[in-house]
Each structure stands twice: as C-alpha cells, then as structure tokens.
N, C-alpha and C positions, 0 to 999 in steps of 0.2 A: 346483761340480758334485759332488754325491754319489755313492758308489759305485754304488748300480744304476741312476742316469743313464750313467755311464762305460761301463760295462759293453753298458748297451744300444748305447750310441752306437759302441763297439768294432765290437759286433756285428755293426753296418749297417753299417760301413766296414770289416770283415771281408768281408762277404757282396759290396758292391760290386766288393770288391778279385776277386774269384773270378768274378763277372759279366766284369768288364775283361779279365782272364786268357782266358776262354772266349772273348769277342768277337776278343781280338789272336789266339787260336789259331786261330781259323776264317780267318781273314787270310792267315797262313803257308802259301805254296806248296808242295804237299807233294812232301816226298823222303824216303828211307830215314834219313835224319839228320834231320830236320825232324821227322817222325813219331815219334822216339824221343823226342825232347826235348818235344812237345810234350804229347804221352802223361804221359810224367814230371810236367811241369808242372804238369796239370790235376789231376794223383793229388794232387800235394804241397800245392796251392795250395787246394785244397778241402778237405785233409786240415785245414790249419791253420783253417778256419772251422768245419768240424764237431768237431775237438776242442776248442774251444775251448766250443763252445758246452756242451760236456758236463762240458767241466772248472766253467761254471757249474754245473751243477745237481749236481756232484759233494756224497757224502755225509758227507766227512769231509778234516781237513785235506791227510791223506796223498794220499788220492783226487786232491785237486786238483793238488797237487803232481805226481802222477805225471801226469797229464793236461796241465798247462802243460807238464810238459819234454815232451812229444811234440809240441804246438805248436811249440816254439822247435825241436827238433828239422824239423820239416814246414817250418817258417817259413825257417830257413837251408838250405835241401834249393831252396827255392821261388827264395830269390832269387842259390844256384848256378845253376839251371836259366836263369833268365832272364842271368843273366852268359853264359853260354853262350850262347845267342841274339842277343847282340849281340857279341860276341868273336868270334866262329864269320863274323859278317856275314849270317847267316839272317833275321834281321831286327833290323836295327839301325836304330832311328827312333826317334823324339820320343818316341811312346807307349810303348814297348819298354824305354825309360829311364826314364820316369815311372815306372812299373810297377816297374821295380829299384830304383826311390827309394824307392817305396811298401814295398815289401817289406823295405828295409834298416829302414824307420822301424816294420814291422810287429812284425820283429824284435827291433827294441830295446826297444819296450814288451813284446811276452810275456817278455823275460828278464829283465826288472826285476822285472815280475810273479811270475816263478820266485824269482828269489832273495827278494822279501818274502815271500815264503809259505816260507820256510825257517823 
C-alpha cells in the first residue's frame, strides 16, 4: 500500500470512527454526567478526524508535525472519555469497548506518525 492509499484509507476509518462515536452518543441516556462526557467526546473525537485531515494538506514539515501532535493529543483525550463511559458504568457494552479499542489503535498509529515526522 502506498502512502496516499494509507492516508486515504486512515481517512475513512477516521471519519467512520466519529460517525460510530455520534451514533453511541445519541444512545446514551441523558444525565448531567452523561451530557458532559459525551459533549467532550464528540468535541475530541471529531477533533482527531479534522486535524488530521489538515495535517494532510499541511504546507510544510513543521506544519504537519504540529498538526499530528494535536491529533495524538485529541486522539488520547477521545479514548479517556470513552474509559470514562464505561468505568463510570454510563454505558458500558460491546460497542462502548469496541470504540475504546478502536481509539487505543487510533492512537497508536497518529503517534508513530508524530514521531516519523520528527
């Protein structure tokens, strides 16, 4: 696979990742703690698909650099929140955890990413 195959392919499995996110939030019973986290959520977890998307079109190496680490930063922001949601017991399911899987593995590729681009 070459680099702008990855990249694309990231993409769509960023953007799914944030669709998934929305769908399990709308799920969630709301309560004054239920609503803060999942507020959070959707800020951090969307946050990690649109910078990323910019860190592609970034114009220079720095640029990108500084745009991955706010993904990695978003990215482990995204899967505290969802540890919280299932620790808390506000929703703690199948999907809930997939979702935290997803986010640990989302994670581990933008900071690989950060550190090559060093």
């Amino acid at each position: 696979m070459d680099k702008i195959q990855f990249r694309e392919e990231l993409k769509l499995r960023l953007r799914k990742f944030v669709l998934d996110l929305i769908k399990l939030c709308q799920e969630i019973p709301y309560s004054k703690e239920s609503n803060i986290i999942t507020k959070q959520l959707l800020r951090s977890g969307s946050s990690v698909y649109a910078n990323y998307r910019a860190a592609n079109r970034a114009r220079s190496k720095a640029e990108f650099f500084s745009k991955i680490s706010i993904v990695v930063e978003e990215a482990d922001e995204t899967e505290m929140w969802l540890d919280l949601l299932i620790h808390s017991d506000i929703r703690n399911t199948p999907e809930t955890i997939r979702l935290h899987n997803e986010s640990l593995e989302i994670l581990k590729i933008m900071a690989t990413a950060r550190k090559n681009a060093q």
